[in-house]
VEXTOR-751864 format. One record per residue: residue in one letter; x, y, z of N, C-alpha, C, O in turn. Coordinates in steps of 0.1 Angstrom, whole numbers, padded with zeros to 4 digits, always signed. Each point is the difference from the previous one (the first is absolute). Example, Ala and Ser with C-alpha at 12.3 -4.5 7.8 and 13.67 -1.06 7.14 Angstrom:
residues 2
a+0132-0057+0078-0009+0012+0000+0009+0012+0000+0010+0000+0007s-0014+0011-0014+0009+0011+0000-0008+0011+0008+0005+0011+0001
***
This chain:
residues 135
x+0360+0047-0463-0010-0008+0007+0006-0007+0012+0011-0005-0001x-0018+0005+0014+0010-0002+0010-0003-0020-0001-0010-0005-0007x+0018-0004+0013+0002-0010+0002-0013-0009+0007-0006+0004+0010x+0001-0017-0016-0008-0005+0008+0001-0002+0013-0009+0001+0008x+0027-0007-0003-0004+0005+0015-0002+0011+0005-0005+0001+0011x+0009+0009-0017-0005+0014+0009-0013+0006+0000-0004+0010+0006x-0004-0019-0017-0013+0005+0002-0007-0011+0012-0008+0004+0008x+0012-0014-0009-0001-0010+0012-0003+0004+0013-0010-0001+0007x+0022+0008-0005+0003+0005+0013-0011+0014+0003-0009+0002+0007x+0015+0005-0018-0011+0012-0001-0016-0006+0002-0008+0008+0006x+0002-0019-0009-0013-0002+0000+0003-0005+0014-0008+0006+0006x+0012-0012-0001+0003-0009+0014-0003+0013+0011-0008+0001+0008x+0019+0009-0012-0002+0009+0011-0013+0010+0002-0002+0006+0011x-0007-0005-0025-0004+0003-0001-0018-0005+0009-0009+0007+0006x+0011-0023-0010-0011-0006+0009+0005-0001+0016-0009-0004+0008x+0022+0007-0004-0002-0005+0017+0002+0011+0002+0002+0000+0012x-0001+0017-0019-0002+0011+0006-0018+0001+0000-0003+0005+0011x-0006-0007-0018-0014-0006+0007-0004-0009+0005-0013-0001+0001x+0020-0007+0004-0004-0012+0008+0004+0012+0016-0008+0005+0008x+0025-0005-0007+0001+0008+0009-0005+0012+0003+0002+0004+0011x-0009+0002-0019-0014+0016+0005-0011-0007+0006-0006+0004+0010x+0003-0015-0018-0016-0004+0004+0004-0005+0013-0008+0005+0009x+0021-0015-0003-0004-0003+0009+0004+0012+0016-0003-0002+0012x+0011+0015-0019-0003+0010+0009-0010+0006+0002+0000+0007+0010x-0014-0008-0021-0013+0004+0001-0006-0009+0017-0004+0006+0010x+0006-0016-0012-0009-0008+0009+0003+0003+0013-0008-0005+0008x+0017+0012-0004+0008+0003+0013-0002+0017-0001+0006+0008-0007x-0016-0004+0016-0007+0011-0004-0008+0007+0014-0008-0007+0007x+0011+0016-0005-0009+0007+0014-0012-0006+0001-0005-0003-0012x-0005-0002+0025-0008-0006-0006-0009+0013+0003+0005+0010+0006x-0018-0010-0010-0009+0008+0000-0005-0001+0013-0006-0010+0005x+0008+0024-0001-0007+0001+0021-0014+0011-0001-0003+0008+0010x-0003-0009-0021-0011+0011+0001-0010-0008+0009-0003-0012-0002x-0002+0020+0012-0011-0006+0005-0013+0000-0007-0004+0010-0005x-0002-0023+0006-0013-0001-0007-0009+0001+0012-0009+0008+0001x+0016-0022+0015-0016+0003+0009+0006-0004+0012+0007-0010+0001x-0011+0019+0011+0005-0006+0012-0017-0001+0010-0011+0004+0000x+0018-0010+0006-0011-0004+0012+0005+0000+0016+0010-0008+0000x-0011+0012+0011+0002+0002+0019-0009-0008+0003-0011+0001-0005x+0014-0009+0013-0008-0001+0013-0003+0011+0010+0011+0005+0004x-0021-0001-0001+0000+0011+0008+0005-0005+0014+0006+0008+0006x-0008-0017+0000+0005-0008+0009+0011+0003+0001+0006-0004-0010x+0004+0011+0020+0011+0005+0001+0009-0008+0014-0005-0002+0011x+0018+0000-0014+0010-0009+0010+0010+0006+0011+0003+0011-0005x+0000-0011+0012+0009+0011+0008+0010-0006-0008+0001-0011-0004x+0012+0026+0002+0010+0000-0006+0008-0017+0006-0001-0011-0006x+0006+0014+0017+0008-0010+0004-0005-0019+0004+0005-0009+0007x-0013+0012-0013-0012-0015+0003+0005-0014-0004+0007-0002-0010x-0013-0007+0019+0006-0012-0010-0007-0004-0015+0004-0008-0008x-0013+0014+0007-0008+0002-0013+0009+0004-0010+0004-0008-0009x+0000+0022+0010+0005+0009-0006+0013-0006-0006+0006+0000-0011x-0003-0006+0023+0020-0009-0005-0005-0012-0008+0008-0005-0007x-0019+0000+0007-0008-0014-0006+0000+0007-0014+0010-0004-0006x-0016+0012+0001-0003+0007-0011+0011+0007-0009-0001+0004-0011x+0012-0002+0020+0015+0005-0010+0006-0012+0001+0010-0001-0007x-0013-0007+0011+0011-0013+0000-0007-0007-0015+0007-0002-0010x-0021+0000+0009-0005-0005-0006+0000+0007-0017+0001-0006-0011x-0002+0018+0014+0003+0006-0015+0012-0001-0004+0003-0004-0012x+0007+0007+0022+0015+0001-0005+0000-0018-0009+0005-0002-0011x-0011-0007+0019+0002-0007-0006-0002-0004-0016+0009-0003-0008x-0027+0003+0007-0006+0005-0013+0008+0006-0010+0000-0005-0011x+0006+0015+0015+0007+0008-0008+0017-0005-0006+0005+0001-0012x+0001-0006+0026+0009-0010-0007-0002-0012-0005+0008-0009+0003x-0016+0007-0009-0001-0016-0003-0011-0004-0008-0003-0012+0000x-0006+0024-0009-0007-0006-0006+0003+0005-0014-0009+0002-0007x+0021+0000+0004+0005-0004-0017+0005-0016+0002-0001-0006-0010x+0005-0001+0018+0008-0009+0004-0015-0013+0001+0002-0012-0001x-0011+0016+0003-0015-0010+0000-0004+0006-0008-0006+0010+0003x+0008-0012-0020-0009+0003-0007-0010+0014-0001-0012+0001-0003x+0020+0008+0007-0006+0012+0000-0015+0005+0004-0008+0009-0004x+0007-0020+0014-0015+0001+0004+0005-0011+0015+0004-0011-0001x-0007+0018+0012+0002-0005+0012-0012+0007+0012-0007+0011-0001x+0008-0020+0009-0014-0004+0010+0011-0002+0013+0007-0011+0000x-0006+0017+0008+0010-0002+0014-0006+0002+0014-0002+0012+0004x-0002-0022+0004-0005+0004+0011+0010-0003+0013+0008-0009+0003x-0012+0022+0004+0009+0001+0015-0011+0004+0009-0008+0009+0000x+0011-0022+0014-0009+0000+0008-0016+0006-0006-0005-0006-0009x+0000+0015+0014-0019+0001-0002+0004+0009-0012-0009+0007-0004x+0023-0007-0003-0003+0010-0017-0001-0008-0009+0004-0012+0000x-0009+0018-0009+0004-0006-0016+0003+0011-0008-0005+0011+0002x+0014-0015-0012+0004+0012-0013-0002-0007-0008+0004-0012+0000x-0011+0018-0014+0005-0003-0011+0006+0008-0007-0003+0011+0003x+0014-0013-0015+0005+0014-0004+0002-0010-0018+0000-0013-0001x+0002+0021-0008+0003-0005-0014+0001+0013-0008-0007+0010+0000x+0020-0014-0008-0001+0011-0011-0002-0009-0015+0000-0012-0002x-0001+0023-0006+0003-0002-0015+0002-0005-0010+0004+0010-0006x-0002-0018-0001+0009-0008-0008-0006+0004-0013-0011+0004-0003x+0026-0007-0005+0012-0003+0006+0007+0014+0007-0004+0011-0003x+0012-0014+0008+0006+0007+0012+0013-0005+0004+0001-0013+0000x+0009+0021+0003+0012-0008+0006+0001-0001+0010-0003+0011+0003x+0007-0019+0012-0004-0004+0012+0002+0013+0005-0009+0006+0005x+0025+0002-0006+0004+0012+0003-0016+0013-0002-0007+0006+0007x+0008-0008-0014-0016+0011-0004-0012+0001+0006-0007+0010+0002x+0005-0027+0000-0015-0003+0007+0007+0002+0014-0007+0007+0008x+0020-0012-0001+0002+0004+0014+0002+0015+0004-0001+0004+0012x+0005+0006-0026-0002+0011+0003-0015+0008-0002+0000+0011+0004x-0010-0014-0009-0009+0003+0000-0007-0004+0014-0005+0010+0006x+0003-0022-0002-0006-0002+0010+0009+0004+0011-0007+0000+0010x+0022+0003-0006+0005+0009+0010-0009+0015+0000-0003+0005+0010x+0001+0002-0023-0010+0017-0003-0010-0002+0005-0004+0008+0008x-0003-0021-0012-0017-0003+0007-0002-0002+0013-0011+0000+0005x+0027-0005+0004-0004-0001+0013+0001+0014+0004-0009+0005+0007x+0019+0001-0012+0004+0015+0006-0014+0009+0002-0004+0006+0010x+0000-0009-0021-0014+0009-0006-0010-0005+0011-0007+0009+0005x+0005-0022-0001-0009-0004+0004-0001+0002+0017-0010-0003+0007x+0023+0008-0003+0002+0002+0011-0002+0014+0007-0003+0004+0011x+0008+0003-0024-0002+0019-0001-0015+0004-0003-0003+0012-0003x-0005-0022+0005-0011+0005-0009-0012-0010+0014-0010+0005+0005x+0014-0018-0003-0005-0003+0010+0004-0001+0015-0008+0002+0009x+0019-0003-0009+0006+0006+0011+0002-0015+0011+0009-0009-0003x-0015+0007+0011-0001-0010+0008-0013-0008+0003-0003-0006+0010x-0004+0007-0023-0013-0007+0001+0004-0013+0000+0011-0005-0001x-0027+0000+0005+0000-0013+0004-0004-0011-0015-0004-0011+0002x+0005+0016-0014+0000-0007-0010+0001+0011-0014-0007+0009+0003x+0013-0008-0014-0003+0008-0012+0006-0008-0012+0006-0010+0001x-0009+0018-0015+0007-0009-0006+0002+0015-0013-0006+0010+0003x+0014-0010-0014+0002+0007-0004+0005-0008-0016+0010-0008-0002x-0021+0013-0009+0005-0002-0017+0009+0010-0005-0003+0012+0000x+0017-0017-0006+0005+0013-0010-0002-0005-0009-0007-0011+0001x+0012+0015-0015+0003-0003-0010+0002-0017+0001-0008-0009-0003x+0021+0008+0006+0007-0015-0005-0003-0009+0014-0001-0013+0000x+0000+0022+0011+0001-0013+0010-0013+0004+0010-0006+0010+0000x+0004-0024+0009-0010+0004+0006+0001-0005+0014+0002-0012-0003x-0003+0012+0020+0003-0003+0009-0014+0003+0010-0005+0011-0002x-0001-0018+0009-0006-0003+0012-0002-0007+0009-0001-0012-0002x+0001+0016+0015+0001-0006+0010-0016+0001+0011-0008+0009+0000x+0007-0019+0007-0012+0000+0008+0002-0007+0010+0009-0008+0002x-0020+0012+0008+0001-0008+0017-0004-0017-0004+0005-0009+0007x-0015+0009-0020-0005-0014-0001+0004-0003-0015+0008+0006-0007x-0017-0020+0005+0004-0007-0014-0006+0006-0008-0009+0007+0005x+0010-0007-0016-0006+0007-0013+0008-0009-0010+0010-0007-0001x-0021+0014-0007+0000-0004-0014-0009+0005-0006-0013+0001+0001x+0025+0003-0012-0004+0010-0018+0007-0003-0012+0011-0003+0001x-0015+0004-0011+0001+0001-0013+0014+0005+0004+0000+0006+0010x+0009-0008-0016+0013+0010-0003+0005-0005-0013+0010+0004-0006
***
């Protein structure tokens, strides 16, 4: 019969080898299925000061809203964005999700003058004016 400390240890390793899975569970691709996008049909010339208003303002969105509570509201000059993912979520996850949703939202709207796009885990919109929605 093996020794009470070795069953010790054996049970010890045994709980922080599931403590340590579970918390590799949480740290996980986040889900980029698209549920819903929306264009402004309203379209910007490529090189516009609009257009640089509107990547300035997403890139921002996108860096910085695991860092505000995973739900952030960012306005530059006549934009507003809001963007939020998932929880729980690890900052890395929700900033890479909402980096897919700008991509997506750029390949898909192109240079409109407002769109917003739902995946899965995260969600990002931008507009010429103020708004406000449920998120």
């Amino acid at each position: 019969m093996p020794s009470p400390a070795y069953m010790n240890l054996l049970l010890l390793s045994f709980v922080a080898g599931i403590f340590f899975c579970r918390c590799g569970l949480a740290s996980t691709t986040p889900d980029t299925t698209e549920k819903y996008h929306w264009c402004n049909k309203q379209l910007l010339q490529e090189k516009s000061n609009e257009a640089h208003q509107i990547f300035e303002l997403l890139g921002y969105a996108v860096d910085n809203t695991a860092r505000f509570g995973y739900n952030s509201r960012s306005t530059f000059y006549k934009y507003v964005a809001r963007a939020s993912c998932r929880t729980p979520m690890s900052a890395d996850d929700c900033t890479d999700c909402l980096d897919y949703a700008d991509n997506m939202l750029y390949e898909i709207c192109g240079f409109a003058n407002g769109g917003q796009i739902t995946l899965a885990d995260c969600r990002l919109r931008f507009e010429q004016y103020e708004f406000d929605d449920n998120w």
